[in-house]
mmCIF file of the N, C-alpha and C atoms, coordinates in Angstrom:
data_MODEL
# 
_entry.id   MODEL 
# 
loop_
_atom_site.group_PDB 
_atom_site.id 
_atom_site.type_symbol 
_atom_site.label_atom_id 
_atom_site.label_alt_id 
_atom_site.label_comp_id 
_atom_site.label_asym_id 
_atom_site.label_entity_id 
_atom_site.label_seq_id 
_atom_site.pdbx_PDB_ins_code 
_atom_site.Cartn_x 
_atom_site.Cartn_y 
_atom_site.Cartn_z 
_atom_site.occupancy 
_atom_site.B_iso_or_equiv 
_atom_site.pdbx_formal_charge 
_atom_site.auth_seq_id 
_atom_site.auth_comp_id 
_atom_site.auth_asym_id 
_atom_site.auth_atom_id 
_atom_site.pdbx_PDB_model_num 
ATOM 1   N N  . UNK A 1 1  ? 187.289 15.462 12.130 1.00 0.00 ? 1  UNK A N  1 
ATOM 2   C CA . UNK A 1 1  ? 187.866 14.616 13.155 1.00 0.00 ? 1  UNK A CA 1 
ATOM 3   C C  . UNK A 1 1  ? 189.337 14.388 12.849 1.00 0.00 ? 1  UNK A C  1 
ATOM 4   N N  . UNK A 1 2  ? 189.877 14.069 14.435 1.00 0.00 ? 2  UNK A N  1 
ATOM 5   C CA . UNK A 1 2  ? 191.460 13.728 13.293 1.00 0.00 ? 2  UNK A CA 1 
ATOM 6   C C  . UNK A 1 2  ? 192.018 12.938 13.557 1.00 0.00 ? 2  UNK A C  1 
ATOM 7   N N  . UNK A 1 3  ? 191.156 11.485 13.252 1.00 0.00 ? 3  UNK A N  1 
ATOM 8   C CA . UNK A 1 3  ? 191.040 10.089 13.162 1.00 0.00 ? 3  UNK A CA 1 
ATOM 9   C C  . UNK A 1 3  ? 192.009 9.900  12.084 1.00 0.00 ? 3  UNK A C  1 
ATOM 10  N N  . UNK A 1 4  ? 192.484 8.467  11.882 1.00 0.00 ? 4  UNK A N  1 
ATOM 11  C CA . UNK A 1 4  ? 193.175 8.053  10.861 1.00 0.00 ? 4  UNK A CA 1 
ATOM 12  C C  . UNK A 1 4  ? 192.204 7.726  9.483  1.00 0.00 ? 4  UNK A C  1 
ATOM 13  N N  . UNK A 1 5  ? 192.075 8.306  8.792  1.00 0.00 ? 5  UNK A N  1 
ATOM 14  C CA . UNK A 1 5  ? 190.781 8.076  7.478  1.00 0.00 ? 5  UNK A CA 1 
ATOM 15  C C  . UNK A 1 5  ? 191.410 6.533  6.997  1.00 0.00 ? 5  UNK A C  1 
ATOM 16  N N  . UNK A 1 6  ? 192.479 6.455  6.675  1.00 0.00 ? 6  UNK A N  1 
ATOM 17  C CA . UNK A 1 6  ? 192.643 4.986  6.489  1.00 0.00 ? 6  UNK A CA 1 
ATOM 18  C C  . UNK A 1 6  ? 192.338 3.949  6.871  1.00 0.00 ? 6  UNK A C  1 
ATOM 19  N N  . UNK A 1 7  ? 192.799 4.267  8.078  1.00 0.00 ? 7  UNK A N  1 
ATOM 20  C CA . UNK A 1 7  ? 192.293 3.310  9.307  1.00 0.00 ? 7  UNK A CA 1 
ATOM 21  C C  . UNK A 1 7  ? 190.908 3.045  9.273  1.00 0.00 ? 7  UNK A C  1 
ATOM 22  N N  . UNK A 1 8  ? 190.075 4.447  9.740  1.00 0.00 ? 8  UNK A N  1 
ATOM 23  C CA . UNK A 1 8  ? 188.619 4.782  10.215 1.00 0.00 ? 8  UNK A CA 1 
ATOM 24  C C  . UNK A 1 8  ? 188.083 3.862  8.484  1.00 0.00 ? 8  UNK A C  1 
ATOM 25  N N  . UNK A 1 9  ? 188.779 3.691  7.307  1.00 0.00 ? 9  UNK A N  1 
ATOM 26  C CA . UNK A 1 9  ? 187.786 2.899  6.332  1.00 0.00 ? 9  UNK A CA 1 
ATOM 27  C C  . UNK A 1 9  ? 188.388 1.381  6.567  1.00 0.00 ? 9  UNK A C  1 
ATOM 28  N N  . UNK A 1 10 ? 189.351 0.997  6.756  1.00 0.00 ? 10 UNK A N  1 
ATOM 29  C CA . UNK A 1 10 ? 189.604 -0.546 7.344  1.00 0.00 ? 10 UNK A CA 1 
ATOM 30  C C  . UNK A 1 10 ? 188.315 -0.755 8.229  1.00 0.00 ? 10 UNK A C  1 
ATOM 31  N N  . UNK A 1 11 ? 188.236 -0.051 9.338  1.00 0.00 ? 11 UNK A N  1 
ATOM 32  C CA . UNK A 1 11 ? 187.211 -0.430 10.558 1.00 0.00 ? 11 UNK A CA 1 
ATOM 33  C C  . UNK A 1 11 ? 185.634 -0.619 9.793  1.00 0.00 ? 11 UNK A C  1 
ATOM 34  N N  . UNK A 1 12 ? 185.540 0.139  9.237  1.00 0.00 ? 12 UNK A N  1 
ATOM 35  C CA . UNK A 1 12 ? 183.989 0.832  8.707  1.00 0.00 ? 12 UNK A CA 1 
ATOM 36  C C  . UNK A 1 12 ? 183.991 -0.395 7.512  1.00 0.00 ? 12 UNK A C  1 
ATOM 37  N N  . UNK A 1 13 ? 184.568 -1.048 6.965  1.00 0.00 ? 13 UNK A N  1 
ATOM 38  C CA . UNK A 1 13 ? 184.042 -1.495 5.667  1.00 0.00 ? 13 UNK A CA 1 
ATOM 39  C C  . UNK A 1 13 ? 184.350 -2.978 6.162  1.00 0.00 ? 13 UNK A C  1 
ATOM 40  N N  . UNK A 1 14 ? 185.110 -3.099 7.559  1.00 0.00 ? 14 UNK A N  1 
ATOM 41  C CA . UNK A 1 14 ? 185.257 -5.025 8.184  1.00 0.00 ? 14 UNK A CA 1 
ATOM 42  C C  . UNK A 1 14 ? 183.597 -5.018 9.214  1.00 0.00 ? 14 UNK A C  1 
ATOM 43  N N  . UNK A 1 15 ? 183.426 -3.867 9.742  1.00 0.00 ? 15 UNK A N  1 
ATOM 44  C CA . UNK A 1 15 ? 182.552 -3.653 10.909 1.00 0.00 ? 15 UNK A CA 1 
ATOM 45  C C  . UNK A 1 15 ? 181.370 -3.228 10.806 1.00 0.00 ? 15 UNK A C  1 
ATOM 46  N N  . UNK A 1 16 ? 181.611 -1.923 9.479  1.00 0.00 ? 16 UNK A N  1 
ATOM 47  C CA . UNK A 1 16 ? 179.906 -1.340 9.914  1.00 0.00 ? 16 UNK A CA 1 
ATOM 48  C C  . UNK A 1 16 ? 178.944 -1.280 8.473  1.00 0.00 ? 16 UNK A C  1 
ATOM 49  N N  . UNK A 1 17 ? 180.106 -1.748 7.024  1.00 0.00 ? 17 UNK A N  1 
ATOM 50  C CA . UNK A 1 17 ? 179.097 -1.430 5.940  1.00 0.00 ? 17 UNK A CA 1 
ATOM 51  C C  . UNK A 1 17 ? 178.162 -2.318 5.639  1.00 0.00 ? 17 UNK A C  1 
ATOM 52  N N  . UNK A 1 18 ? 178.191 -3.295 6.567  1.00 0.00 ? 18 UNK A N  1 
ATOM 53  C CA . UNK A 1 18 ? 177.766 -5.001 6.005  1.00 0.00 ? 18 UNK A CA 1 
ATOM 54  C C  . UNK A 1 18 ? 175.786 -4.185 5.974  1.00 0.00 ? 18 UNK A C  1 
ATOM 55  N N  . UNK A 1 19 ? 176.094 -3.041 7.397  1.00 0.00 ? 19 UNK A N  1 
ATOM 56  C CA . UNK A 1 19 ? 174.398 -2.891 7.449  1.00 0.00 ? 19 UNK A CA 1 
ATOM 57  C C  . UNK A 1 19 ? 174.026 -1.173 7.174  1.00 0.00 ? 19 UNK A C  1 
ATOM 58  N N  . UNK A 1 20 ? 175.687 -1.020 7.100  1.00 0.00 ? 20 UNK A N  1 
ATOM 59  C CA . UNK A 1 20 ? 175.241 0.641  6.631  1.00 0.00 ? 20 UNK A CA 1 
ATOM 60  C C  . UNK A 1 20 ? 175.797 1.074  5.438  1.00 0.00 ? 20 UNK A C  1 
ATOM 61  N N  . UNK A 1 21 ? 175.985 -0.070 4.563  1.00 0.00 ? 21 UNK A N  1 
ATOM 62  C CA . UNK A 1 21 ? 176.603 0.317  3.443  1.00 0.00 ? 21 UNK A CA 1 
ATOM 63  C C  . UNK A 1 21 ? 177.508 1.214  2.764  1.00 0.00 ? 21 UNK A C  1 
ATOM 64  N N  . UNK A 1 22 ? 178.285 0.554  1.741  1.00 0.00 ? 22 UNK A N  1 
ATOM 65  C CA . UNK A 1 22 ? 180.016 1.207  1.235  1.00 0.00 ? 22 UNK A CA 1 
ATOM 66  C C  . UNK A 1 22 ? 179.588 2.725  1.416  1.00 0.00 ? 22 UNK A C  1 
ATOM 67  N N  . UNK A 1 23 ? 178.063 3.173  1.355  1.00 0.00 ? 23 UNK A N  1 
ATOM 68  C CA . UNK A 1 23 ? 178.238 5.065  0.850  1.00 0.00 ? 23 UNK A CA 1 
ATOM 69  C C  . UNK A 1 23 ? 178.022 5.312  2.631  1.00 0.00 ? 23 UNK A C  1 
ATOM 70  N N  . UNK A 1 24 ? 177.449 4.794  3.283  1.00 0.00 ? 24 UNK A N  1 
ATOM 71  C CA . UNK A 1 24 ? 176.914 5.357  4.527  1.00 0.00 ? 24 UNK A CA 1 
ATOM 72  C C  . UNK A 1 24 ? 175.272 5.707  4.386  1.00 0.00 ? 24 UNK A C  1 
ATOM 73  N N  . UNK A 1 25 ? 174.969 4.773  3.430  1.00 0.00 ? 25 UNK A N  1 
ATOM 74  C CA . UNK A 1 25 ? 173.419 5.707  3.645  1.00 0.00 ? 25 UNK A CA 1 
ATOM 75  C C  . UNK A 1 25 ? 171.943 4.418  3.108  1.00 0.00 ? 25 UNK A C  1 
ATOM 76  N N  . UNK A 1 26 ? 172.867 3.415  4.512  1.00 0.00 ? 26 UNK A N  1 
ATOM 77  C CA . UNK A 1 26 ? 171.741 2.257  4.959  1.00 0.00 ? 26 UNK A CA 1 
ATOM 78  C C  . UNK A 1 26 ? 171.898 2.766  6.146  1.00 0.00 ? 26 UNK A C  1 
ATOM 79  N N  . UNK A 1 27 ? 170.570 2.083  7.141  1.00 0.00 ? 27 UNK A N  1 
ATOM 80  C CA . UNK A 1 27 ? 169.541 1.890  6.512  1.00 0.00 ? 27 UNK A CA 1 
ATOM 81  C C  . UNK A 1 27 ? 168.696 2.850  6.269  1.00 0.00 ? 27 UNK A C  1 
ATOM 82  N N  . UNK A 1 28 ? 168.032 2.889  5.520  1.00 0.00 ? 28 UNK A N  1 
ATOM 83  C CA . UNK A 1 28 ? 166.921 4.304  4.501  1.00 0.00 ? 28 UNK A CA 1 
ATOM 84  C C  . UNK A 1 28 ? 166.376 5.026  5.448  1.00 0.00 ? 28 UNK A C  1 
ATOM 85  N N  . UNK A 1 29 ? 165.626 4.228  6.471  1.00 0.00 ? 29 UNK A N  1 
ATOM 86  C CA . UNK A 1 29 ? 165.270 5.121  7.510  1.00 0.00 ? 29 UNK A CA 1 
ATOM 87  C C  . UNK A 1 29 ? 165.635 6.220  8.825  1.00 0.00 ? 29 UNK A C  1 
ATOM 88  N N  . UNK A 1 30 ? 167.328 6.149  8.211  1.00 0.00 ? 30 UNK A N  1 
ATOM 89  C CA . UNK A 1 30 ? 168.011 6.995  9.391  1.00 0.00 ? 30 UNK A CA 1 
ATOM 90  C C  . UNK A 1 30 ? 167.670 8.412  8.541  1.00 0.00 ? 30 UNK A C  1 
ATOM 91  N N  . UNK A 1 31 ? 166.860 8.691  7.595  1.00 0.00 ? 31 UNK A N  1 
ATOM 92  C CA . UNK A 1 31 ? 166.436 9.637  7.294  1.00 0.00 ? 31 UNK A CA 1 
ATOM 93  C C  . UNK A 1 31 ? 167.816 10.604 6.450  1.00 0.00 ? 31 UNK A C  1 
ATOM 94  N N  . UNK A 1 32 ? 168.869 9.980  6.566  1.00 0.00 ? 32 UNK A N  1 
ATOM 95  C CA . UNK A 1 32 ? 170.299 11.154 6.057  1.00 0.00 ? 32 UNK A CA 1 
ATOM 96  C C  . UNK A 1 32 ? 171.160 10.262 5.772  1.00 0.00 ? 32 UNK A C  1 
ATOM 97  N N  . UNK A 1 33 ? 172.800 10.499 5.585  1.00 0.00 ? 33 UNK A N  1 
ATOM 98  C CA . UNK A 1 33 ? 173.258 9.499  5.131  1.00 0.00 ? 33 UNK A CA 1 
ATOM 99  C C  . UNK A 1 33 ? 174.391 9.772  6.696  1.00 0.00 ? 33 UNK A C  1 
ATOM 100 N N  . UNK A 1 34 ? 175.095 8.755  6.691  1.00 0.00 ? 34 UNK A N  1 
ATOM 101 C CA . UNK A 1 34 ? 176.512 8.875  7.745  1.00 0.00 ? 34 UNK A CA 1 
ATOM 102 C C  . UNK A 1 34 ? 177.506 9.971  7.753  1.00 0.00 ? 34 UNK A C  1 
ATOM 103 N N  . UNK A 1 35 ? 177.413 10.307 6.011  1.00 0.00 ? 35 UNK A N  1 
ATOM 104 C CA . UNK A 1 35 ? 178.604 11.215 5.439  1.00 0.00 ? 35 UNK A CA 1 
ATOM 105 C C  . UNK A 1 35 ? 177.754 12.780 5.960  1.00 0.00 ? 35 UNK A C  1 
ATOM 106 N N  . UNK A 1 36 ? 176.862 13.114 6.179  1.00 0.00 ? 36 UNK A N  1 
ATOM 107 C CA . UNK A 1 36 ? 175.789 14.381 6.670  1.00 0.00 ? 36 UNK A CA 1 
ATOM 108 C C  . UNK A 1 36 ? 175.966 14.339 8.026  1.00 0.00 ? 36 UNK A C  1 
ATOM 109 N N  . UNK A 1 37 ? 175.580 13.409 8.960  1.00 0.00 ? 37 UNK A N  1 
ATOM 110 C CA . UNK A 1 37 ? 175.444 13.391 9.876  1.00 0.00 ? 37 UNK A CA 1 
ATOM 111 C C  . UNK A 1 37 ? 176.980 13.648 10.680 1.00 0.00 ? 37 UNK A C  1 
ATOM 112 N N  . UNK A 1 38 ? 177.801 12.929 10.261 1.00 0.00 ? 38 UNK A N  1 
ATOM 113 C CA . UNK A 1 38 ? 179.304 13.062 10.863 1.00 0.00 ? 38 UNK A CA 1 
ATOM 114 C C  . UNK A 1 38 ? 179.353 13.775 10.662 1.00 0.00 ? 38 UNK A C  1 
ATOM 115 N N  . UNK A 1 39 ? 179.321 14.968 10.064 1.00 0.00 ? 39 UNK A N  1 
ATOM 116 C CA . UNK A 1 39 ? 179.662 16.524 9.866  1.00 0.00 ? 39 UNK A CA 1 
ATOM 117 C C  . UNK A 1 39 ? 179.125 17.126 10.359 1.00 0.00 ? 39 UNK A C  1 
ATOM 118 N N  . UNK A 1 40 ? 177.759 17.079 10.710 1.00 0.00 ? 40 UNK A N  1 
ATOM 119 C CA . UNK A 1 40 ? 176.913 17.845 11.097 1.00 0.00 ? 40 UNK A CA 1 
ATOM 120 C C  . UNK A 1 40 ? 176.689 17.869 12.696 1.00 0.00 ? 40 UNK A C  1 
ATOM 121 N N  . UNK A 1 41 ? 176.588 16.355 13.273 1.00 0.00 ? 41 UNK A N  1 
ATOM 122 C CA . UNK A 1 41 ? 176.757 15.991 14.633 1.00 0.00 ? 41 UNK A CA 1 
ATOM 123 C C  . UNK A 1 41 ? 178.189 15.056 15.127 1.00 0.00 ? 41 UNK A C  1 
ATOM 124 N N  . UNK A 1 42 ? 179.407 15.411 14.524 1.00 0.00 ? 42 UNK A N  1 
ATOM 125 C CA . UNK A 1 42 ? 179.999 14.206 15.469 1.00 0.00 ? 42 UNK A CA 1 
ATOM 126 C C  . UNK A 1 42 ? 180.005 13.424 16.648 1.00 0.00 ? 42 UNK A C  1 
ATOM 127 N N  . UNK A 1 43 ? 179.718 14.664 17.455 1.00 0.00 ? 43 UNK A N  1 
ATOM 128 C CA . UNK A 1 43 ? 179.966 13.731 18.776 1.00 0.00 ? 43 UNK A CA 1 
ATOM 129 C C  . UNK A 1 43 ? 178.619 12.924 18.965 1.00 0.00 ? 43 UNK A C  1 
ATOM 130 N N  . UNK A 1 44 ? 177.518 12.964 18.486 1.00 0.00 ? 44 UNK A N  1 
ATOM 131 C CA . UNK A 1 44 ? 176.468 12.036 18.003 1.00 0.00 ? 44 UNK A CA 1 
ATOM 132 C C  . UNK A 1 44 ? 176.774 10.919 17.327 1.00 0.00 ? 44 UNK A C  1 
ATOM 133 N N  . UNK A 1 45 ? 177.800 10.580 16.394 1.00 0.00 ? 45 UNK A N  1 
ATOM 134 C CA . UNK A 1 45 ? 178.318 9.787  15.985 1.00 0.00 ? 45 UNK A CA 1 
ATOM 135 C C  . UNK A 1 45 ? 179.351 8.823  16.560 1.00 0.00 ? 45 UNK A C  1 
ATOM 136 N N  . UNK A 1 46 ? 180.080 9.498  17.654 1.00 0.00 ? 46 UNK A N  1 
ATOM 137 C CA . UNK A 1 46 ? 181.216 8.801  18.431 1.00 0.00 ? 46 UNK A CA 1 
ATOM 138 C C  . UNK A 1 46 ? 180.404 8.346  19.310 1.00 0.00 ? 46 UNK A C  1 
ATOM 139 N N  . UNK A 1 47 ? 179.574 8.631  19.941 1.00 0.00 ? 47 UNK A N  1 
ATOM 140 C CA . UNK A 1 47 ? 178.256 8.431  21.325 1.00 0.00 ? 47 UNK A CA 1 
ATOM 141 C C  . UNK A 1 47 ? 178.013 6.981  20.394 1.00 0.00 ? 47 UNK A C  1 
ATOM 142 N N  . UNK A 1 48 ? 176.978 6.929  19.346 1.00 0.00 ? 48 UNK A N  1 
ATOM 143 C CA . UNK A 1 48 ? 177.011 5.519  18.768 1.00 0.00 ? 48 UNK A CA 1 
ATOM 144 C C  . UNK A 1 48 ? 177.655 4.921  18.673 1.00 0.00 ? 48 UNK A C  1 
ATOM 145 N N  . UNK A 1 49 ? 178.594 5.123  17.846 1.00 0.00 ? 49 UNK A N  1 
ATOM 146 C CA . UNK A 1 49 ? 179.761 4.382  17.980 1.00 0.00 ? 49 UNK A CA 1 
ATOM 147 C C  . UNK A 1 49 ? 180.366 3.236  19.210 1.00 0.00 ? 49 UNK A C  1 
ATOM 148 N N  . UNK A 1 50 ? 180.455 4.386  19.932 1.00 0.00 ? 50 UNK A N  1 
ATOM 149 C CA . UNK A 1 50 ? 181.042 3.892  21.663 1.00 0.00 ? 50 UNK A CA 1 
ATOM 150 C C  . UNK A 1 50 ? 179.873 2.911  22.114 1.00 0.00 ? 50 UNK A C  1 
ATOM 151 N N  . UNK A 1 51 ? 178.972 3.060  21.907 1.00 0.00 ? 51 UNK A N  1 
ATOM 152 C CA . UNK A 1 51 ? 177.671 2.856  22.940 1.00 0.00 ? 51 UNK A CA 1 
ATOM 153 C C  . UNK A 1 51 ? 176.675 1.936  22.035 1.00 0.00 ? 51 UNK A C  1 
ATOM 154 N N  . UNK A 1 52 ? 176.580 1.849  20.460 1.00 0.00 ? 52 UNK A N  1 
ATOM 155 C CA . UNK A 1 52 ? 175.650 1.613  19.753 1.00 0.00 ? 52 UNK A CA 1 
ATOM 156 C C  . UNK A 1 52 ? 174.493 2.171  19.636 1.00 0.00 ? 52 UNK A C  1 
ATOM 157 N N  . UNK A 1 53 ? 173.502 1.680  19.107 1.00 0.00 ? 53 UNK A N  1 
ATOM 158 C CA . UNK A 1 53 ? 172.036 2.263  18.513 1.00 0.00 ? 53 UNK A CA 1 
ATOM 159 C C  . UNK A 1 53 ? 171.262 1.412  19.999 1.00 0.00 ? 53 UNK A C  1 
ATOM 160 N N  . UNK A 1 54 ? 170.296 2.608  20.750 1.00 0.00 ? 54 UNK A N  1 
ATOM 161 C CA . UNK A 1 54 ? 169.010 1.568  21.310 1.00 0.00 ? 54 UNK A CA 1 
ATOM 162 C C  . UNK A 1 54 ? 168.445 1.222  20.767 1.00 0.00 ? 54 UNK A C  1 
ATOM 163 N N  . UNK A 1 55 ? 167.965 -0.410 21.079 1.00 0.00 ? 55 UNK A N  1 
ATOM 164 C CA . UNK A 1 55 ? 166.840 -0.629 20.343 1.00 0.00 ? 55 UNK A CA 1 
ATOM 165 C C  . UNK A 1 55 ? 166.994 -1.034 18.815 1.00 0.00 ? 55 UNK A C  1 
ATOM 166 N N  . UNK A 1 56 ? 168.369 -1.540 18.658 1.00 0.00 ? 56 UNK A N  1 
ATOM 167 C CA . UNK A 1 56 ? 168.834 -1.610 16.975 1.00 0.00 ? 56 UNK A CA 1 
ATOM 168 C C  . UNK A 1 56 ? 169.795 -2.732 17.500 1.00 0.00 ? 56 UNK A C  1 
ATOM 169 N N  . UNK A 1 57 ? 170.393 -2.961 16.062 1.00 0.00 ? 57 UNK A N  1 
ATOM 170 C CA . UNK A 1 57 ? 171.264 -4.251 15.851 1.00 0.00 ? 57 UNK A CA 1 
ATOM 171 C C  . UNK A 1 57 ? 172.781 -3.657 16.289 1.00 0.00 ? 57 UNK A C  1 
ATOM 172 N N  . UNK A 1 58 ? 173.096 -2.491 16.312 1.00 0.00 ? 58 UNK A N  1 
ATOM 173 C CA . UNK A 1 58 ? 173.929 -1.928 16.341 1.00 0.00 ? 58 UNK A CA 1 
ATOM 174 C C  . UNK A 1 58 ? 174.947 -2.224 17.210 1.00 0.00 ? 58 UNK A C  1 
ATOM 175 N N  . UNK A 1 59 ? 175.955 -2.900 17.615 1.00 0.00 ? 59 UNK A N  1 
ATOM 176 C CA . UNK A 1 59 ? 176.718 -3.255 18.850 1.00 0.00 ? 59 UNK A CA 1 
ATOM 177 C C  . UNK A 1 59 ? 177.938 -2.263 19.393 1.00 0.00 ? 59 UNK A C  1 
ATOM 178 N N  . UNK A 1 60 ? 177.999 -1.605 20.556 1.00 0.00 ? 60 UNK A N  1 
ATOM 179 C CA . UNK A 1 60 ? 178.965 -0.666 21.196 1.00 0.00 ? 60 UNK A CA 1 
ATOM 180 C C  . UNK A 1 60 ? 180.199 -1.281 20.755 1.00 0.00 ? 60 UNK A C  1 
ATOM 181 N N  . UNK A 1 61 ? 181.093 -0.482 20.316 1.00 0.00 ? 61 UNK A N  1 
ATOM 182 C CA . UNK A 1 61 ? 182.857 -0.558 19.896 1.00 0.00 ? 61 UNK A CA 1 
ATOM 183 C C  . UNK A 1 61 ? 183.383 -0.028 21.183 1.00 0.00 ? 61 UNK A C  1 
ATOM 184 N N  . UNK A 1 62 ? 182.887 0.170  22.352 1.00 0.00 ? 62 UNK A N  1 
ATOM 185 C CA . UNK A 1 62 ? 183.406 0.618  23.562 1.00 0.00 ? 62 UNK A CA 1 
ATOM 186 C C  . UNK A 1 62 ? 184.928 0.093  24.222 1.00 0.00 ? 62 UNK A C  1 
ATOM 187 N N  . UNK A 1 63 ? 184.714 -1.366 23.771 1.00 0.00 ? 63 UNK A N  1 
ATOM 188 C CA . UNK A 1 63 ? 185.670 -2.269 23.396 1.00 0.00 ? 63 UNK A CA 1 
ATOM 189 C C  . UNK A 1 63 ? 187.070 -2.075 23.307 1.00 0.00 ? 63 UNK A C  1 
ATOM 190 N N  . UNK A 1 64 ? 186.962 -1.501 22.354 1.00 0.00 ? 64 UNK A N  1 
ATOM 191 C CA . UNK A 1 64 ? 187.726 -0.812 21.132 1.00 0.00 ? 64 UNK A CA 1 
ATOM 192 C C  . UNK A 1 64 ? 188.597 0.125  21.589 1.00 0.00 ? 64 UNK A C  1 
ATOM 193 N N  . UNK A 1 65 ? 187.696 1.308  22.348 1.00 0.00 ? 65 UNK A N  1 
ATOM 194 C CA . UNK A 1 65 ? 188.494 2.618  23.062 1.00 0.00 ? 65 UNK A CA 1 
ATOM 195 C C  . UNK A 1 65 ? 188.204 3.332  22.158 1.00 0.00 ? 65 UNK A C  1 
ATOM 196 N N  . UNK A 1 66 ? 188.748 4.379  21.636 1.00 0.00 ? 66 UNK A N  1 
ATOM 197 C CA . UNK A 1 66 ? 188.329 5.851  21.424 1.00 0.00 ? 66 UNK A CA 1 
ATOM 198 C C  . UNK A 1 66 ? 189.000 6.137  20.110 1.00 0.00 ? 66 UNK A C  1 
ATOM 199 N N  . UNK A 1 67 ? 190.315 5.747  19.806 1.00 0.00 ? 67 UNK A N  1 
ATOM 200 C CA . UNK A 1 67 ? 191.182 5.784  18.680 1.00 0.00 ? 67 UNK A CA 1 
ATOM 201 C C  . UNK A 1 67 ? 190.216 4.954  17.494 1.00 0.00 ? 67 UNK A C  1 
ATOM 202 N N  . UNK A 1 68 ? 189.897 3.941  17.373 1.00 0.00 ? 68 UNK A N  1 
ATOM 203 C CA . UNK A 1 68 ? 189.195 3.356  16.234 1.00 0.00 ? 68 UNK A CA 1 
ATOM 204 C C  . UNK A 1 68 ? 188.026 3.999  16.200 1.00 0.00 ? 68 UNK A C  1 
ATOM 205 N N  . UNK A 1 69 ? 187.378 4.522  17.256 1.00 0.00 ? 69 UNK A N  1 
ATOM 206 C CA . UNK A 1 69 ? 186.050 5.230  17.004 1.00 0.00 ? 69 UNK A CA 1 
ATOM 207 C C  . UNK A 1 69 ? 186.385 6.807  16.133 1.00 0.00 ? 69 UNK A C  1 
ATOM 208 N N  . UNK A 1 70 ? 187.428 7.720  16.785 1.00 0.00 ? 70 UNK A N  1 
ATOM 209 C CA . UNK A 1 70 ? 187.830 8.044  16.272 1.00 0.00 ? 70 UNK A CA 1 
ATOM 210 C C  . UNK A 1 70 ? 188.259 8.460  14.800 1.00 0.00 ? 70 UNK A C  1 
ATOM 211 N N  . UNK A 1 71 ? 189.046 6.997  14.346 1.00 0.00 ? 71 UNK A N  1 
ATOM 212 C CA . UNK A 1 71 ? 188.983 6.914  13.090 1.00 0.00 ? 71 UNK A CA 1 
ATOM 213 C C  . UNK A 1 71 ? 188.329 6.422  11.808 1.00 0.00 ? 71 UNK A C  1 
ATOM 214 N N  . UNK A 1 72 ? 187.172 5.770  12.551 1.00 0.00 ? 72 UNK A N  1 
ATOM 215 C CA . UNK A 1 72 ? 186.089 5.683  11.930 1.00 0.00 ? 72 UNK A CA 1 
ATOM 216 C C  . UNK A 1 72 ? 184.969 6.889  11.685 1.00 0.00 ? 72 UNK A C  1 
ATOM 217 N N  . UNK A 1 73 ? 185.142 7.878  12.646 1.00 0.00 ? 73 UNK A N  1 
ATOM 218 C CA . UNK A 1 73 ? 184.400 8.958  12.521 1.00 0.00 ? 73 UNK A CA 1 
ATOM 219 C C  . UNK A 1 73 ? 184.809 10.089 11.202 1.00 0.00 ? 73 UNK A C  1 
ATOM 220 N N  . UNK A 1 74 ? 186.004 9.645  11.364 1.00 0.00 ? 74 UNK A N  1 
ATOM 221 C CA . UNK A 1 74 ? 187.464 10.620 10.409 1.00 0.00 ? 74 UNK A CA 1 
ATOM 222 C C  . UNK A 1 74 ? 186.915 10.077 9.184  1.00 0.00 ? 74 UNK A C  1 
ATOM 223 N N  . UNK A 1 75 ? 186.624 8.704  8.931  1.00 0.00 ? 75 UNK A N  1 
ATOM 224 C CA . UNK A 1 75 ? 186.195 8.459  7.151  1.00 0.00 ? 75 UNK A CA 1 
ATOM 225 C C  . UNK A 1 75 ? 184.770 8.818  7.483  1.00 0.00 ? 75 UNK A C  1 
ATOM 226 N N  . UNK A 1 76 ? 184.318 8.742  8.077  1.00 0.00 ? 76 UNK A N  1 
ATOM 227 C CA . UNK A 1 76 ? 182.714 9.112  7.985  1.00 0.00 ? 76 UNK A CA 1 
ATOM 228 C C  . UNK A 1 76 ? 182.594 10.641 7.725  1.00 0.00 ? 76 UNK A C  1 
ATOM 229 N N  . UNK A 1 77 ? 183.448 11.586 7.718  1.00 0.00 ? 77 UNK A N  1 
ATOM 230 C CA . UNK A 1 77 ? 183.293 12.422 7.346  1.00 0.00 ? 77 UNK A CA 1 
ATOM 231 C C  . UNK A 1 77 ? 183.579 13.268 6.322  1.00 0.00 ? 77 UNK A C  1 
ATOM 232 N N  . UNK A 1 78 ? 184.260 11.793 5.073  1.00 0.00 ? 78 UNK A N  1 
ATOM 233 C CA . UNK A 1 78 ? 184.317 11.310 3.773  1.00 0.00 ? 78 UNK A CA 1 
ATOM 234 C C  . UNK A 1 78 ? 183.347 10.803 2.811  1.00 0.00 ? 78 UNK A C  1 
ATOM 235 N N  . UNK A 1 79 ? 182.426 10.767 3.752  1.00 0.00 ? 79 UNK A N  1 
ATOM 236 C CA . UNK A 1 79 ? 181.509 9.847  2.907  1.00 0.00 ? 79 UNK A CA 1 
ATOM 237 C C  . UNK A 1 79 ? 180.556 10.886 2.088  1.00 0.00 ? 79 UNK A C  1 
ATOM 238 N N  . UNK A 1 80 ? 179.565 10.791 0.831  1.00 0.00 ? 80 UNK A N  1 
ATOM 239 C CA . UNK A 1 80 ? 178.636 11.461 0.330  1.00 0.00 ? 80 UNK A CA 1 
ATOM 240 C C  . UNK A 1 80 ? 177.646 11.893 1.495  1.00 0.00 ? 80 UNK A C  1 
ATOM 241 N N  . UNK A 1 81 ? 177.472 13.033 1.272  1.00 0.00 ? 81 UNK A N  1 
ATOM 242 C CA . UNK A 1 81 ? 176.452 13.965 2.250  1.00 0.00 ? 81 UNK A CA 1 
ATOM 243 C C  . UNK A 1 81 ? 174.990 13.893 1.720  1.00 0.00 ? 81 UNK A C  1 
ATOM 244 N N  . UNK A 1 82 ? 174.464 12.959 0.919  1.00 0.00 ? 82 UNK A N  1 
ATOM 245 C CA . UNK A 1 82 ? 173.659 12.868 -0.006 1.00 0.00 ? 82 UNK A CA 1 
ATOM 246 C C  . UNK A 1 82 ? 173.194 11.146 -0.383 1.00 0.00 ? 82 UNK A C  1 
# 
């Protein structure tokens, strides 16, 4: 992605580690970690992002616009794949 990684870890560690933790790989049951998945599916990742999780705690950054999603996607694809 070619998000701001700086940025995208400001956002991710005020906003999203509280429930997906510093590595990306809460909660246990997403079966993979954040750092796998952003690589593997981004635009699966920006779709959440934008929109949130159904059916989860997860709240849409739609808000936000596209640049912070963006650069939150950009460190997520920093994170351990593991």
């Amino acid at each position: 992605a070619n998000g701001d990684i700086g940025q995208g870890e400001i956002y991710f560690n005020t906003v999203c580690a509280n429930c997906h933790g510093l590595d990306g790989d809460l909660p246990t049951d997403m079966g993979t970690t954040l750092g796998a998945l952003s690589n593997k599916n981004p635009w699966e990742i920006i779709q959440k992002i934008m929109n949130g999780q159904p059916d989860e705690d997860m709240p849409a950054m739609r808000g936000f616009g596209i640049v912070p999603s963006t650069d939150i996607l950009a460190y997520l694809q920093t994170l351990p794949a593991e």
